[in-house]
C-alpha positions as CSV (number, residue, x, y, z in Angstrom):
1,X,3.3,23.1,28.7
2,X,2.9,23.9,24.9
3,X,0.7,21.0,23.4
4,X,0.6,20.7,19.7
5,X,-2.0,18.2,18.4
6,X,-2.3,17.5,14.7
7,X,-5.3,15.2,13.5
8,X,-6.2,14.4,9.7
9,X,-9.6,16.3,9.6
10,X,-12.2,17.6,12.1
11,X,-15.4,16.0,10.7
12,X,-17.6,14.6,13.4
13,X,-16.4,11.8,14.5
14,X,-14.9,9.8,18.0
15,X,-11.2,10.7,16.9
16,X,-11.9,13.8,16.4
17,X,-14.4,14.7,19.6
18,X,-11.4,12.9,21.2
19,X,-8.8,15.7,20.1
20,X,-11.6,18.7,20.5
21,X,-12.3,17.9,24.0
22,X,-8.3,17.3,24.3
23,X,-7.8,20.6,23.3
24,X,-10.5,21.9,25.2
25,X,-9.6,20.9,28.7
26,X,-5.6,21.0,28.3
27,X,-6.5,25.2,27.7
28,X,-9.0,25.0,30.2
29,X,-5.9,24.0,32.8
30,X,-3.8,27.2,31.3
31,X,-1.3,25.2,29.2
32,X,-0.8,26.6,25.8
33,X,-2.6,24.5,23.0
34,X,-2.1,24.5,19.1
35,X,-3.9,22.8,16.8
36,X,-3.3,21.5,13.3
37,X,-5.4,20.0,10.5
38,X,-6.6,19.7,7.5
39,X,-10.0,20.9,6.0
40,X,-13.4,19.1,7.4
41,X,-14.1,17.6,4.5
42,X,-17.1,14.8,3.7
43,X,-20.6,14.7,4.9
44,X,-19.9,13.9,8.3
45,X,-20.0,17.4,9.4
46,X,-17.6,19.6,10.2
47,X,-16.1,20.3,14.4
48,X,-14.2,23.2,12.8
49,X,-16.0,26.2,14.0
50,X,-16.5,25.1,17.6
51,X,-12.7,24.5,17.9
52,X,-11.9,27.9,16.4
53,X,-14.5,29.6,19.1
54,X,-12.9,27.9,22.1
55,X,-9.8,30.0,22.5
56,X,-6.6,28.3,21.0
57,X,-4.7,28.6,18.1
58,X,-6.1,26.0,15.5
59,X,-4.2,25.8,12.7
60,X,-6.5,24.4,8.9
61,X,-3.8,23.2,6.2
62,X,-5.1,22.5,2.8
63,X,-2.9,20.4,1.8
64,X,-3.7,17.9,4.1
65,X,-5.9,15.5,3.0
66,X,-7.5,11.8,4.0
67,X,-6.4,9.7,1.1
68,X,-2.6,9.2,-0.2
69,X,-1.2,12.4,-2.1
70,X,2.6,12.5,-2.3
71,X,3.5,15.9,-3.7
72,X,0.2,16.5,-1.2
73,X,1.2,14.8,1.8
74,X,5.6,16.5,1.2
75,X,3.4,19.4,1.4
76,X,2.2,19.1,4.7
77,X,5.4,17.2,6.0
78,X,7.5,20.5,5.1
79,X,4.8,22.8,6.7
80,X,4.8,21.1,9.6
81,X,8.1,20.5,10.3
82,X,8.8,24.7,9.5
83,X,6.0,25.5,12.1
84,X,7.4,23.3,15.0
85,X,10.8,24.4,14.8
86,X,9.0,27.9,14.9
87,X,6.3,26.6,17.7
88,X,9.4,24.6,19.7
89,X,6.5,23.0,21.5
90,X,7.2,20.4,24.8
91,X,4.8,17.6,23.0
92,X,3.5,16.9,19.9
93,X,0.8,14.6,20.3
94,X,-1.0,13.4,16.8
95,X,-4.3,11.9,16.3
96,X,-5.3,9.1,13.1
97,X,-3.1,7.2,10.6
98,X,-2.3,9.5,8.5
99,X,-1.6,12.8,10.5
100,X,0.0,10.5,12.8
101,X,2.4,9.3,10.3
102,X,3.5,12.8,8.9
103,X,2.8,14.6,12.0
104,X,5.3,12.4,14.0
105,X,8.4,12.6,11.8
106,X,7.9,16.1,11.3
107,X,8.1,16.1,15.1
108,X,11.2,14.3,15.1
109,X,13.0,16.3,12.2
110,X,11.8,19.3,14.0
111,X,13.4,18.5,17.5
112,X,10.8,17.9,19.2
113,X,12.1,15.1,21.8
114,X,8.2,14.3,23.3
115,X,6.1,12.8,20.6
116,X,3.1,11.1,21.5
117,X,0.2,9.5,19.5
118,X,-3.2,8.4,20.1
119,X,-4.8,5.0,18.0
120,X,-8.2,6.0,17.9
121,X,-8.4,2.6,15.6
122,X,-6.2,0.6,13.8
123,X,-5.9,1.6,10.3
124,X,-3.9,-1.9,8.8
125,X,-7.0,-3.4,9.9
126,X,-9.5,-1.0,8.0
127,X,-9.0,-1.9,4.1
128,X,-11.3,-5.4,2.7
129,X,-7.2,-4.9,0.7
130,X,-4.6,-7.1,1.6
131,X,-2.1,-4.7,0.2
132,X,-3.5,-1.9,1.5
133,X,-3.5,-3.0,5.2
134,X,0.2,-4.5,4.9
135,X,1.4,-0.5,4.0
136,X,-0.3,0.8,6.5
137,X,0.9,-1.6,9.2
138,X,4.6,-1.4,7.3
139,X,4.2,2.7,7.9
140,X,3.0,2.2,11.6
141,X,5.5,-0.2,12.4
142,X,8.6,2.5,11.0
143,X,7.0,5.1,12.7
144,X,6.3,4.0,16.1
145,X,9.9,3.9,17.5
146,X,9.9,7.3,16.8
147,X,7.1,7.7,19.6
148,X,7.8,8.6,23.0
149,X,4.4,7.2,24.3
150,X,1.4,5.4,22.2
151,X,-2.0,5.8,23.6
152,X,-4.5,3.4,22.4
153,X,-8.1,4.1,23.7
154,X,-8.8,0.5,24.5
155,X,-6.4,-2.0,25.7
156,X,-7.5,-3.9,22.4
157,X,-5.4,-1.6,20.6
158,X,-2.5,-2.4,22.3
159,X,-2.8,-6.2,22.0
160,X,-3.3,-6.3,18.1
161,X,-0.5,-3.3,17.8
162,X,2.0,-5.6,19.5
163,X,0.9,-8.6,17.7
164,X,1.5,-6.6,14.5
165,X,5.0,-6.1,15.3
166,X,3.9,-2.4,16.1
167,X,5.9,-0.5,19.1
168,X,7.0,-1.8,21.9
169,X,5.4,-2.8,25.1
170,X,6.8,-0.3,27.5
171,X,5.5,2.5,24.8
172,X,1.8,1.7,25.5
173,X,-0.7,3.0,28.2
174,X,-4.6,3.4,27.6
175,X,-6.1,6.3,28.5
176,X,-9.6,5.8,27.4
177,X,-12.0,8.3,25.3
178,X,-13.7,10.6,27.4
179,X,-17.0,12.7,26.6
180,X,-19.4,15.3,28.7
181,X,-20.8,13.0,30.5
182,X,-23.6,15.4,32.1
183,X,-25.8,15.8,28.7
184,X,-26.2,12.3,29.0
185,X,-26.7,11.1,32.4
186,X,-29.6,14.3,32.9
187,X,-30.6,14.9,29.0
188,X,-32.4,18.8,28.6
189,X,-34.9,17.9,26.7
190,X,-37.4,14.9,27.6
191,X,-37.9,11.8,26.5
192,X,-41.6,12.2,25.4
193,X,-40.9,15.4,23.5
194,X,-38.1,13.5,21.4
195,X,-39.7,10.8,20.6
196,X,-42.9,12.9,19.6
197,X,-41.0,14.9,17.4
198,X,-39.6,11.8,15.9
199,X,-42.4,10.0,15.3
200,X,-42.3,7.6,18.4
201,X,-44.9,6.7,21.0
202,X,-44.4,5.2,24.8
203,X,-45.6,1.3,22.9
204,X,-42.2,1.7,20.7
205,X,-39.1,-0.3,21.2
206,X,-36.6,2.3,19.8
207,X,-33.7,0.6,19.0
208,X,-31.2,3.3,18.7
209,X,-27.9,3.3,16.4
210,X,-25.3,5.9,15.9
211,X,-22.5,6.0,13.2
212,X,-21.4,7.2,9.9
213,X,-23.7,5.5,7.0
214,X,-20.5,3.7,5.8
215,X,-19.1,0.3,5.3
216,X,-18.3,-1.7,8.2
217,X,-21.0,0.4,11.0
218,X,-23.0,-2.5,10.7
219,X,-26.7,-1.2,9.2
220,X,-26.2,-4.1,6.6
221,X,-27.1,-6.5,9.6
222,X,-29.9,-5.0,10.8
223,X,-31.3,-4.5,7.6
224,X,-30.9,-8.1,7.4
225,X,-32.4,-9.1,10.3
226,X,-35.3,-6.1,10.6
227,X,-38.2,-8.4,8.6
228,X,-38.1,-11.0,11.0
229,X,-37.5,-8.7,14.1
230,X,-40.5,-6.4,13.2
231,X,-42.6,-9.9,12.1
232,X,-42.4,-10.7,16.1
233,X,-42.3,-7.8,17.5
234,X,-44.5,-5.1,15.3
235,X,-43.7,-2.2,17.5
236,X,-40.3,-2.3,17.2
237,X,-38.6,0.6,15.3
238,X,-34.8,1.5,14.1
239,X,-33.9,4.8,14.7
240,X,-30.8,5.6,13.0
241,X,-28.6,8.9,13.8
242,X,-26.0,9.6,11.7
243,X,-25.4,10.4,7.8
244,X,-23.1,9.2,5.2
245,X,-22.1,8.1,1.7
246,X,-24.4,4.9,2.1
247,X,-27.6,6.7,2.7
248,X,-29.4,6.2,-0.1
249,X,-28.3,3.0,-0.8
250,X,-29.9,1.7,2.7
251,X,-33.0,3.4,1.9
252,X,-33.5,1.4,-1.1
253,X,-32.9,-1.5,0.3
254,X,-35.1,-0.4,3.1
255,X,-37.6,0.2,0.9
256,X,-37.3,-2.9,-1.3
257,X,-38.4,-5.0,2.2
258,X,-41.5,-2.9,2.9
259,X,-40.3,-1.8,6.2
260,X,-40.0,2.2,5.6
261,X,-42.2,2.5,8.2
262,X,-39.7,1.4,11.1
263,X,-36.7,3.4,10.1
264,X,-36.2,6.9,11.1
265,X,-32.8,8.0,9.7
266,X,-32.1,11.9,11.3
267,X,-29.0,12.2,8.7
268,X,-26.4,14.6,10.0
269,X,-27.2,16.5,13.3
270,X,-25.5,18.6,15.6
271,X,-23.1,16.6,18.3
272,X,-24.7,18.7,21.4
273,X,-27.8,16.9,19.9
274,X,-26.9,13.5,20.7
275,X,-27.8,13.4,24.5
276,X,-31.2,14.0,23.7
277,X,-31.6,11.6,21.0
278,X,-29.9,8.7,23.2
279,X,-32.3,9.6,25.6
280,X,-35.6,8.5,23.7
281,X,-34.0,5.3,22.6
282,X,-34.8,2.4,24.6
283,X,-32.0,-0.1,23.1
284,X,-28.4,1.2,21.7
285,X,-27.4,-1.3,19.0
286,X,-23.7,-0.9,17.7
287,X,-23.1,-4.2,15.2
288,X,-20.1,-2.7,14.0
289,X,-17.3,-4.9,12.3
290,X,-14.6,-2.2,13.2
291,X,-13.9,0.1,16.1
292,X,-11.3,1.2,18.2
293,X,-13.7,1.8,21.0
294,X,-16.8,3.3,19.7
295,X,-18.0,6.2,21.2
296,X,-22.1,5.0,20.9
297,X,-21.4,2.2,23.7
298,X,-20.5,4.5,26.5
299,X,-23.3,7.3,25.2
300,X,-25.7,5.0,25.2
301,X,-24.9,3.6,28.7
302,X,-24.4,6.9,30.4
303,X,-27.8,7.2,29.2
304,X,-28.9,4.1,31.1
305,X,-29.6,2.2,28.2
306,X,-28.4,-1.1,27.6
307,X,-26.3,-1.6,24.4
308,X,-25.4,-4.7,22.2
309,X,-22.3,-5.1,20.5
310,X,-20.4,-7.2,18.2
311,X,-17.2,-8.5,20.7
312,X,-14.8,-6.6,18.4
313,X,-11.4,-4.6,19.1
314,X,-12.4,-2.5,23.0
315,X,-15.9,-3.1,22.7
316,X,-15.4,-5.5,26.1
317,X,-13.9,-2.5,28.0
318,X,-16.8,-0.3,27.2
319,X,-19.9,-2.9,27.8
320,X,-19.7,-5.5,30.4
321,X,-21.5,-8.6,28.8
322,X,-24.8,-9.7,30.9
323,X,-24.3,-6.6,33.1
324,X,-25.0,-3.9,30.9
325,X,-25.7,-4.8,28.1
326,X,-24.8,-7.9,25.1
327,X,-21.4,-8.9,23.8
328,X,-22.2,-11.5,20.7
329,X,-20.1,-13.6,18.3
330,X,-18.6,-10.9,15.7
331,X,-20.6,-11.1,12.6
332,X,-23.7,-13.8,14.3
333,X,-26.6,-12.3,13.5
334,X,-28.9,-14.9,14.6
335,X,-27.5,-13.9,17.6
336,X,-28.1,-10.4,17.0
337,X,-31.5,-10.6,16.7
338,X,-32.2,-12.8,19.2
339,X,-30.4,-10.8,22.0
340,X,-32.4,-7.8,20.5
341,X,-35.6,-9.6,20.6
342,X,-34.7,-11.0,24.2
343,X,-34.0,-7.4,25.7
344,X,-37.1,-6.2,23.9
345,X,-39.5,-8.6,25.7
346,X,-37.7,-7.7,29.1
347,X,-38.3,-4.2,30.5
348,X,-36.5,-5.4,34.1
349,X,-33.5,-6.1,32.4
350,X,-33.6,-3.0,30.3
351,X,-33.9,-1.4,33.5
352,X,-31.4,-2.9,35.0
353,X,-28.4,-3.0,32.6
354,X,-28.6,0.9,32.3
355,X,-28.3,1.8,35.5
356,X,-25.6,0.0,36.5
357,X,-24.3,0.7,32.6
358,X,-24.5,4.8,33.9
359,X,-22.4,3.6,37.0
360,X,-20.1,1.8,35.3
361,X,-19.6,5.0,32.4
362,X,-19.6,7.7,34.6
363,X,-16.1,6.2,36.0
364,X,-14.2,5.2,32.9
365,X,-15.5,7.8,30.5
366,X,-16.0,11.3,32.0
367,X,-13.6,13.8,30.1
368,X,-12.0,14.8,33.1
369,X,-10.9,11.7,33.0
370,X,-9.1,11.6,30.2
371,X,-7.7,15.0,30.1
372,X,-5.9,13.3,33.8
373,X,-4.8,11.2,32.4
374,X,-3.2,12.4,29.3
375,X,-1.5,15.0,31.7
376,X,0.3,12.3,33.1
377,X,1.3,10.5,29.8
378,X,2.5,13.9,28.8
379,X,4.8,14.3,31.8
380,X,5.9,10.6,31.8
381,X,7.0,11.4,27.7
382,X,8.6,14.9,29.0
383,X,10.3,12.7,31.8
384,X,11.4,9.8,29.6
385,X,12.4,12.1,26.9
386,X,15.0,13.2,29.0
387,X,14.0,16.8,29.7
388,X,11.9,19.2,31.7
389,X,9.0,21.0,30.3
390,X,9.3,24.5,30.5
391,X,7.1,26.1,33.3
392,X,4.8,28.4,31.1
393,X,2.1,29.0,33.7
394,X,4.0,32.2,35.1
395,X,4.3,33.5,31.5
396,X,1.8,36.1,30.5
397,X,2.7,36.6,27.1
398,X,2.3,32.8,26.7
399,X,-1.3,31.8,28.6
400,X,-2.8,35.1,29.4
401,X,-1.3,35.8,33.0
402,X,-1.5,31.5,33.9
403,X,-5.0,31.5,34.2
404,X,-7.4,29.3,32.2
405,X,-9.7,32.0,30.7
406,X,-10.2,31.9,27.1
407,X,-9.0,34.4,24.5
408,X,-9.8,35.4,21.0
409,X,-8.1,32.2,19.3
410,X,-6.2,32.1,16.2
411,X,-7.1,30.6,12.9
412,X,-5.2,30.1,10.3
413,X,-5.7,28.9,6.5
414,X,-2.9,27.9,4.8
415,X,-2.9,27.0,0.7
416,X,-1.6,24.0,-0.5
417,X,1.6,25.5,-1.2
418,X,2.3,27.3,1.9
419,X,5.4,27.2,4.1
């Protein structure tokens, strides 16, 4: 097949590893992968170079940007539309709200009869504005009967989509977010040498959290609840991977409690980093207020490390509540800190909880997994589309002889202006 995925921006981030490791194993099988997006902007860090090394042709369009642009955002409908009716791909399959959006009715206008999309999360859910989230659910709910298949990557997704008038039932299947599992389960790098370099000894309780430094990730909470937490438990310590626009902000406020001491923030490091770092914690703590399914929960158990969570949107489907970790009340954080303080006191259950946590992981989240079973969604939209894919594997000039070796990619920077 010819698989064109479009995705707003390639910053580090779960969508985005999503669509990279996508991309990765659909070229990998030999079918013939494009991808198209916009610049990596912000200070999340950018995924750009790693999928222009892989192979494939990627695609960067400047025009194409996170927030609402009109002439902008005609810009990159045009664009798009002109290369699929030039591509004549067998699926489109787009990635976020916005590229999502544009990317599928370009599909449509284009011809392209199998158009899927993945909700990674649900973006009339994402603004504190009424008004904001009513557009973007009016937007999503005009667009999706133009989809051939929706993938959510939690059932969650599904549920509140319906509920939102968004799709229809038979349109939905889950194909949940996969990762490289390996680096976690058997991390290169040891668990004393990590935690030296970061300041930790064997008497720390690491409590590990990874996510933007953003509204909504939830470091609000546990800045709330750290003086009483480190008033019980003085070698406990937050150890916080991940950089954002709310950096300094947190460290003042850290600051302003006295507790410097027990916060290590890493800002922005690289993703083939994370394994390790995972590794030395010995609690992951995700207190997020808004997810799809966040990618921390299943590191961190595929780490065998038990992980507390808010009981928002899939977090359910990726933690199973007394067996590997803590599901709490959204927004308790009494509750919070007492489940923290609990699994801190209790090295059995720690224990416990992360190996069958790496079990449980291993079999929902391995990438293989995923790339499965997007083959199948694909060949259900082909099939429901009411037409065959065209059998590229025997086509030299398309995949380099049907094999899945990798060859000097293709990348591509369009201006703003650019047809």
């Amino acid at each position: 097949m010819h698989i064109v995925h479009i995705i707003t921006r390639m910053i580090v981030g779960g969508a985005q590893e999503n669509t990279l490791l996508s991309c990765e194993g659909q070229h990998d099988r030999g079918h013939r992968v494009t991808l198209v997006t916009g610049p990596a902007l912000g200070p999340e860090g950018s995924l750009l170079q790693r999928a222009t090394w892989y192979g494939y042709e990627v695609c960067v369009l400047d025009a194409m940007r996170r927030s609402i642009l009109p002439i902008e955002d005609l810009n990159t409908y045009e664009w798009i539309q002109k290369k699929l009716k030039a591509l004549r791909p067998d699926i489109v399959h787009t990635h976020s709200s916005k590229a999502g959006i544009i990317g599928r009715w370009a599909a449509r206008s284009a011809g392209v009869r199998a158009i899927v999309h993945t909700i990674h999360g649900l973006a009339f859910t994402a603004s504190t504005s009424r008004l904001v989230n009513q557009v973007y659910r009016l937007a999503e709910a005009r667009t999706a009967p133009i989809s051939t298949r929706i993938v959510c990557v939690a059932d969650s997704m599904r549920d509140q989509s319906l509920a939102a008038n968004v799709g229809r039932s038979g349109q939905y299947v889950t194909v949940y977010s996969g990762m490289k599992t390996a680096p976690f389960v058997a991390s290169a790098v040891s668990r004393i040498e990590v935690r030296r370099r970061w300041g930790f000894d064997e008497s720390h309780i690491v409590l590990g959290t990874i996510a933007r430094l953003f509204d909504l990730k939830g470091h609000d909470d546990l800045i709330d609840i750290a003086p009483r937490l480190c008033a019980a438990h003085p070698n406990a310590r937050f150890f916080w991977i991940g950089d954002g626009s709310l950096r300094a902000a947190f460290e003042r406020r850290i600051a302003e409690i006295g507790l410097a001491d027990r916060f290590v923030l890493t800002g922005l490091v690289p993703p083939d980093c994370i394994p390790e770092l995972v590794g030395a914690m010995d609690i992951l703590v995700h207190p997020s207020r808004r997810e799809g399914l966040a990618r921390a929960l299943p590191q961190g158990a595929l780490a065998g490390k038990p992980t507390i969570t808010y009981d928002i949107d899939g977090a359910r489907e990726a933690v199973l509540d007394g067996k590997t970790g803590v599901v709490l009340k959204p927004f308790d954080k009494l509750a919070l800190l007492a489940a923290i303080m609990r699994l801190a006191d209790d090295k059995t259950s720690r224990d416990a909880m992360g190996r069958a946590g790496q079990a449980f992981a291993m079999g929902r989240f391995d990438d293989q997994v995923m790339i499965e079973g997007l083959e199948r969604v694909y060949v259900d939209a082909i099939r429901a589309a009411g037409h065959r894919a065209v059998d590229r594997h025997r086509d030299p000039a398309r995949v380099g002889s049907g094999t899945a070796q990798r060859t000097d990619g293709h990348t591509r920077r369009f201006p703003k202006s650019a047809p």
